[in-house]
C-alpha positions as a Markdown table, in Angstrom:
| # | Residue | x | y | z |
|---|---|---|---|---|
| 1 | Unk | 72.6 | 144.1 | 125.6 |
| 2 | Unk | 69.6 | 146.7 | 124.6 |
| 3 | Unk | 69.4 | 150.0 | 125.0 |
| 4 | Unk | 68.4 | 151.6 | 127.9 |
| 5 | Unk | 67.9 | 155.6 | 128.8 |
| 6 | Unk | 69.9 | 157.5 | 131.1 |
| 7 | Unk | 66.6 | 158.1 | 132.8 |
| 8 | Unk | 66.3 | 154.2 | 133.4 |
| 9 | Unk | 70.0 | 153.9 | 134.5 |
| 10 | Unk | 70.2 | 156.4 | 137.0 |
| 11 | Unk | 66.6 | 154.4 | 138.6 |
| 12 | Unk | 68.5 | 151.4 | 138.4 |
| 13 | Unk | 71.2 | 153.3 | 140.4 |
| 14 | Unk | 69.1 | 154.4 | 142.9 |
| 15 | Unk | 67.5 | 151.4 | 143.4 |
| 16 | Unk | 71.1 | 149.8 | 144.4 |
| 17 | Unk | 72.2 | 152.1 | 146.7 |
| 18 | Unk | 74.9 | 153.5 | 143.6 |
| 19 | Unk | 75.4 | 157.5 | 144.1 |
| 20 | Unk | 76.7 | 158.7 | 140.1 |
| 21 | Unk | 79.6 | 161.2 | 140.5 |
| 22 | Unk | 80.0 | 162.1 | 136.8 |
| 23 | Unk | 79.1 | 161.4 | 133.3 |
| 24 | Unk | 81.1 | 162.4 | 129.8 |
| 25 | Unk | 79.2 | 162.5 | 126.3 |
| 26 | Unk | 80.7 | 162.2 | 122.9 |
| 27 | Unk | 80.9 | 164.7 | 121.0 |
| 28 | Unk | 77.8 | 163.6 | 118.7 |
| 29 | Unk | 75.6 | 162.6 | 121.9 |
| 30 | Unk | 75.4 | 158.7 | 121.5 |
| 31 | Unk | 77.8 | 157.4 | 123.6 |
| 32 | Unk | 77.8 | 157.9 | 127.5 |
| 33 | Unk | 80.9 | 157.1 | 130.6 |
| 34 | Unk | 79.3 | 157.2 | 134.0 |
| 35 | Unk | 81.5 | 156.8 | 137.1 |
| 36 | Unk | 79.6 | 156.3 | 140.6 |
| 37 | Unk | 80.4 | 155.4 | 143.9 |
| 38 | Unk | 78.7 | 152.1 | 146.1 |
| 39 | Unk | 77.2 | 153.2 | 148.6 |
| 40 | Unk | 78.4 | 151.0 | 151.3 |
């Protein structure tokens, strides 16, 4: 898996019909949670 920007992940989101409810950061900034809900 690469790397991919939270900008290019919330598009990717959008794209599927995936609305993002919330998202939790480490404490240094690297590492990212995101829950989201389909869309249905």
């Amino acid at each position: 898996m690469r790397r991919r920007s939270q900008k290019e992940l919330d598009r990717l989101m959008a794209h599927n019909d995936i609305h993002k409810k919330t998202m939790l950061i480490d404490d240094f900034g690297i590492f990212t949670v995101s829950s989201a809900k389909i869309n249905a």
